[in-house]
C-alpha positions in Angstrom: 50.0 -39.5 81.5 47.8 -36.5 82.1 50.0 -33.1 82.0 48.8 -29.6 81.4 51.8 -28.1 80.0 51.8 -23.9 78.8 54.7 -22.3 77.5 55.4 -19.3 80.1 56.7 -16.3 79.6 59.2 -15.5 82.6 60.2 -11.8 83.9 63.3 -10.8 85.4 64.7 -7.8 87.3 68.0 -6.9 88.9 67.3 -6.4 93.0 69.7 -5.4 95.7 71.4 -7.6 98.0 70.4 -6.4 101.0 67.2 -6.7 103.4 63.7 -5.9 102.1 65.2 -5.6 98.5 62.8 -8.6 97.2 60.3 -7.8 99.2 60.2 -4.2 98.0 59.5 -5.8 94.0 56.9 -8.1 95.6 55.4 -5.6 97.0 55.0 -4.0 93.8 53.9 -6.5 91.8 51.4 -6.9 94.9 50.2 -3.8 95.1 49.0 -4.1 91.0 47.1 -7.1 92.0 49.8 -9.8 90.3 49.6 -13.3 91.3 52.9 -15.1 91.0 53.2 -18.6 89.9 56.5 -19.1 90.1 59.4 -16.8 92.3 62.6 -17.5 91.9 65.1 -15.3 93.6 69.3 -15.2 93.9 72.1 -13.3 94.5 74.8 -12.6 90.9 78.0 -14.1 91.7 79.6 -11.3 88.9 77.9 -8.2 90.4 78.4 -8.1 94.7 75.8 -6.6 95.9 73.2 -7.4 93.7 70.6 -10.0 93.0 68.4 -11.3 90.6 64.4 -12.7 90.6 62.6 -14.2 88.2 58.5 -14.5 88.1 55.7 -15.5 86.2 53.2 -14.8 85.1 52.6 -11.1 84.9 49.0 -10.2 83.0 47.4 -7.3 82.1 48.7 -3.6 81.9 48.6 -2.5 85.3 50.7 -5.7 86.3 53.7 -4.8 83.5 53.3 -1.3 84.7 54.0 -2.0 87.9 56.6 -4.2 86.9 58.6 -2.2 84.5 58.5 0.5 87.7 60.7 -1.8 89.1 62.8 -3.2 87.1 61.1 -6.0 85.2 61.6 -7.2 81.5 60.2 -10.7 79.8 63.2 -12.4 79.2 63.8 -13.2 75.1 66.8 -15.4 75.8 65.0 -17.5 78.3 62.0 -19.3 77.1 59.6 -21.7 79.8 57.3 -24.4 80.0 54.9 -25.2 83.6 54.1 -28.7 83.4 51.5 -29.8 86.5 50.2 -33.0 86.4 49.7 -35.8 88.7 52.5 -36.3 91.3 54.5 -40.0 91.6 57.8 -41.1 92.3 60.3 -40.7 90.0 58.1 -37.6 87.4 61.0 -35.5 87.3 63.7 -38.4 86.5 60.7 -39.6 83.7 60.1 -35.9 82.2 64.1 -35.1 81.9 64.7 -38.2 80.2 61.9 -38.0 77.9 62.9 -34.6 77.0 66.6 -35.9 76.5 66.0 -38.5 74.4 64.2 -35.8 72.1 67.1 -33.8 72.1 66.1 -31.1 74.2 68.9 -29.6 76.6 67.3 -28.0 79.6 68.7 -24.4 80.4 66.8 -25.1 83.9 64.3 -27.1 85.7 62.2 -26.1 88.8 59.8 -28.7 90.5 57.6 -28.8 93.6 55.1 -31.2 94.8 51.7 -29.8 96.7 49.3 -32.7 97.6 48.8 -35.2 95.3 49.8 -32.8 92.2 53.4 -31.6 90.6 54.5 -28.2 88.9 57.8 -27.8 87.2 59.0 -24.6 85.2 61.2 -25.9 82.4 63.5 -23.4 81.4 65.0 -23.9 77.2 67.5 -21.9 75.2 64.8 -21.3 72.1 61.4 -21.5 70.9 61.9 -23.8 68.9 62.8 -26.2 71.8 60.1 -24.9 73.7 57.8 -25.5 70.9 59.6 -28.9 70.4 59.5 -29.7 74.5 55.9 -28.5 74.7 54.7 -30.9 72.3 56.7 -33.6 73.3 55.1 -33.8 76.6 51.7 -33.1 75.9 51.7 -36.3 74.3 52.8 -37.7 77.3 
């Protein structure tokens, strides 16, 4: 199989949990000319009244400007691959199994399908499984 797979580095910020309080951060990241890969956006079941989103990618110093205006930090603890490669059924079932049987436990995973391609944001506890992972399935 045919993957492109990147490790990506993922930024998070704490947003209220209220109307217009993601849009407000998008807006931001907007405004400095960022274009988001991957959004990602929830409320924190141990803090009412708050939320949390999580993007990538975020280039250049404007863009982390921007972001650190509003909240943003790259994540250390949380460490991502994007895997896009040809779409079929039954890629996400093959990919998690694969990285299984290598011994990788998956912190997260995020897939999507658009056309005839796939994306999926792994998410992994260390760099070393993301190293690990990351080789792994560009052998696929």
């Amino acid at each position: 199989m045919d993957f492109l797979v990147e490790r990506a580095d993922v930024w998070a910020a704490s947003i209220p949990d209220r109307p217009g309080g993601l849009a407000e951060v998008l807006a931001t990241l907007r405004d400095a000319g960022a274009d988001l890969q991957f959004i990602i956006a929830r409320r924190t079941a141990d803090d009412p009244g708050k939320g949390v989103v999580f993007v990538t990618p975020l280039q250049g110093d404007r863009e982390v400007r921007a972001a650190a205006q509003v909240g943003f930090n790259v994540t250390h603890s949380l460490h991502s691959l994007r895997v896009i490669g040809p779409d079929r059924p039954g890629i996400a079932a093959d990919l998690t199994q694969r990285l299984a049987a290598g011994g990788i436990n998956l912190r997260g995973f995020s897939a999507s399908v658009l056309g005839t391609q796939f994306v999926a944001f792994v998410g992994l506890d260390s760099l070393e499984d993301a190293i690990k992972a990351e080789e792994m399935l560009a052998k696929a």
